[in-house]
N, C-alpha and C positions, 0 to 999 in steps of 0.2 A: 420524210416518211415517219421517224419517229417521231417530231412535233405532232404531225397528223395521229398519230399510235394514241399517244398520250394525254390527246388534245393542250398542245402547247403552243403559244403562238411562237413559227420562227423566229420573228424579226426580235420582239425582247430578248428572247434566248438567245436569239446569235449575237446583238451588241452583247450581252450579259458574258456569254462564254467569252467574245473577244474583250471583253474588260479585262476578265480573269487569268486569259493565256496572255496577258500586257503585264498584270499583275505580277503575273512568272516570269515573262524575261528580263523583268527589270532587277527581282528578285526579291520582290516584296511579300511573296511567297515562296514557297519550295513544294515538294511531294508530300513533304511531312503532312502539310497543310492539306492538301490533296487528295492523301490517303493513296498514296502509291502514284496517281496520274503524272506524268509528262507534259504537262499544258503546255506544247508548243505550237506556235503558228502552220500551220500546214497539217499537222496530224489527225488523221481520218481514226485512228484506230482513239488519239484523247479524244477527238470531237462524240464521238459516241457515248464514251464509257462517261466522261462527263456530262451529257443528257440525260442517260438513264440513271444518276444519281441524281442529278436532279428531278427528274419529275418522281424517283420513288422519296424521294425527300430524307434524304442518305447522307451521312456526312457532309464535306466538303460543298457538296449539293445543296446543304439548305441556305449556305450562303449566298451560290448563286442564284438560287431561286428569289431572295431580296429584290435582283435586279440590280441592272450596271451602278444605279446612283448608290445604292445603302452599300452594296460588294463592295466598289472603292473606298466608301466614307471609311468603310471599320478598316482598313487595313492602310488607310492613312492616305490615298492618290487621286480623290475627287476628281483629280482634273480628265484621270483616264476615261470616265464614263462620258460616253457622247449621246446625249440624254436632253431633252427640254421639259420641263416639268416635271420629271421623275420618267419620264418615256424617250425610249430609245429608239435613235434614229434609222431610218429604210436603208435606201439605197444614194442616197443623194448628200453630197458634198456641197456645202454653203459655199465654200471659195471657190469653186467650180460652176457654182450655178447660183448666181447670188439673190433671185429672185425666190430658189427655195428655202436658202439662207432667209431670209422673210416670215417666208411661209409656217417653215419647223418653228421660230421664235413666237408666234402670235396666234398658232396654234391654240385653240380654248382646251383641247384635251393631249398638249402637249407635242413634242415632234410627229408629223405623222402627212405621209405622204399621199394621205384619203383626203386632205381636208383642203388641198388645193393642187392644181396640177402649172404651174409657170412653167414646166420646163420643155415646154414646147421648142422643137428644132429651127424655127423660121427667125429666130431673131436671138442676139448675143448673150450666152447666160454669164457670161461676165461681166457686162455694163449693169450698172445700176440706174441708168435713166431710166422711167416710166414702169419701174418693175412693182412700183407701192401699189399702182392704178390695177397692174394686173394681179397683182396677190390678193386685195381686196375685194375684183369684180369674180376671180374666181373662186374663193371661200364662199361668197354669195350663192352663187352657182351652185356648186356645189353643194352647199345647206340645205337648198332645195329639192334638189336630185335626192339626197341621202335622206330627208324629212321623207318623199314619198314611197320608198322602201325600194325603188328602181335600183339597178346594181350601176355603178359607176363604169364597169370598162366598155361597153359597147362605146362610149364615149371617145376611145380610144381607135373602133373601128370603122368607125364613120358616121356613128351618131352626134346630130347636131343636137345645140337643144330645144330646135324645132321638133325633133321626135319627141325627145322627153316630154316637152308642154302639149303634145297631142297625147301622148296618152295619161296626160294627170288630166288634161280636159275630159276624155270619153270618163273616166271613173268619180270627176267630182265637176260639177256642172260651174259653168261660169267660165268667161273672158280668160284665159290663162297666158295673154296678151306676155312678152320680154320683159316689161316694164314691170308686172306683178311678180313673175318671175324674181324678177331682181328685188322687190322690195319686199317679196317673204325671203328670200334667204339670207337678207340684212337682216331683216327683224331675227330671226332666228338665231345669227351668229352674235346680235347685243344682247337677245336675252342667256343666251349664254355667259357671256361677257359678264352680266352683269350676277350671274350664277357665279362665277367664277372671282370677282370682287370680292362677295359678300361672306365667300369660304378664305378670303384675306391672299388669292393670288393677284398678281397687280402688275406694275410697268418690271415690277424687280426680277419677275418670270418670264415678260416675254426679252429672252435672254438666249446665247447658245454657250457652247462650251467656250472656255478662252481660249483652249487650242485652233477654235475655229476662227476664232476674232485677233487672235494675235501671232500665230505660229504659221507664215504663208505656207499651201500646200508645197511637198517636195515633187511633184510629178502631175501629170496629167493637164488638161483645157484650161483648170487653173494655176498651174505652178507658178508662185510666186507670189501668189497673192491671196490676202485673210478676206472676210466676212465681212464687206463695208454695212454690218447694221448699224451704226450709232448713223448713218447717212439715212437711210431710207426708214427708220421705224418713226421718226418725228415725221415727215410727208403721209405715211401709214397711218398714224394717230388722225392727221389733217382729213384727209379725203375721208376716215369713218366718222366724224365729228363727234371725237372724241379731246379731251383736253388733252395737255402736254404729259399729265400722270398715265395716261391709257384709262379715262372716266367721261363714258359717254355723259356729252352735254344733253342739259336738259332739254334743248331746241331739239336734239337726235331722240331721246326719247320720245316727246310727242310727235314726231314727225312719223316715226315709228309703232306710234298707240302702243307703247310700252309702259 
């Protein structure tokens, strides 16, 4: 409700506050820091009064407002922010679901759970077999749906994307055949890509936190086990044809009319 108040997005805020109440019980901050708050885990009454400093851009506030990546840097815990590209993560746990483990890493506009959905219940989010194929085909997907200004959840409620391509056909004339489908939202996801080179992000970003990649989850569908990307982003690189650097080949560009 106050995100909505103030127009702030939850999900940066809420990794950002959970960076910061990490920051406190490690004790790399205190109240001092704070300006009186209790940043502890669980508290409704910090979670609050920490918001509304932040979005009046108040103390203690303006650092959370940075955002998880720069909050940490300054007070020395990088590793706290659970963050890809400077963007912080939804709802979804890479060791738990290691297909979106993928997805947040290769992300063009960083962690973000709009940009592909893998986490479909019918097959294991734990293995990594054929997970690159489906983070791939559905970033594709996706690109598309989002290029036509269509909203993404109905997709959720039983839209195929046979509806989707029936109604981008009524509004723009032509074949809007699977195959087309699938080769604009490739096209779109390497010109990005290639947007995204040329501002000097590269194989060195599509990365996650090392807590994710080295520290197996304590609980849950995944306990016990980290983020096999170093497995799956070389096959990811492969089936986009891109080289080993994450740099679309020129064979992909023209194939693409990029």
């Amino acid at each position: 409700f106050l995100c909505n108040e103030y127009g702030m997005d939850p999900i940066s805020l809420g990794g950002s506050i959970a960076a910061a109440m990490e920051l406190f019980d490690i004790g790399a901050i205190s109240e001092k820091d704070t300006g009186g708050i209790k940043l502890e885990f669980g508290s409704a009454e910090a979670l609050c009064a920490i918001t509304e400093i932040t979005a009046r851009g108040e103390g203690f506030g303006q650092d959370v407002a940075l955002g998880s990546k720069l909050l940490t840097e300054k007070y020395g815990h990088p590793d706290l922010s659970m963050s890809v590209k400077g963007q912080e993560f939804a709802a979804y746990d890479g060791r738990s679901m290691q297909g979106m483990g993928l997805a947040y890493a290769t992300s063009n506009r960083g962690a973000c759970h709009l940009r592909a959905d893998p986490y479909e219940s019918d097959f294991n989010t734990t293995e990594i077999k054929g997970k690159a194929a489906v983070v791939k085909d559905s970033q594709d997907v996706v690109s598309f749906i989002d290029s036509s200004g269509l909203c993404l959840f109905p997709g959720g409620c039983g839209w195929t994307t046979d509806d989707y391509r029936e109604l981008v056909a009524a509004a723009c004339d032509g074949d809007w055949s699977e195959e087309r489908m699938q080769l604009t939202g490739e096209r779109i996801w390497n010109i990005e890509r290639q947007f995204n080179l040329r501002a000097g992000l590269g194989k060195k970003d599509d990365t996650l936190p090392r807590r994710i990649l080295e520290e197996p989850a304590p609980s849950g569908t995944g306990k016990g086990l980290v983020c096999r990307l170093d497995e799956m982003l070389p096959e990811y690189y492969e089936l986009r044809g891109w080289d080993k650097e994450g740099v679309p080949k020129e064979e992909t560009l023209q194939r693409l009319e990029i």
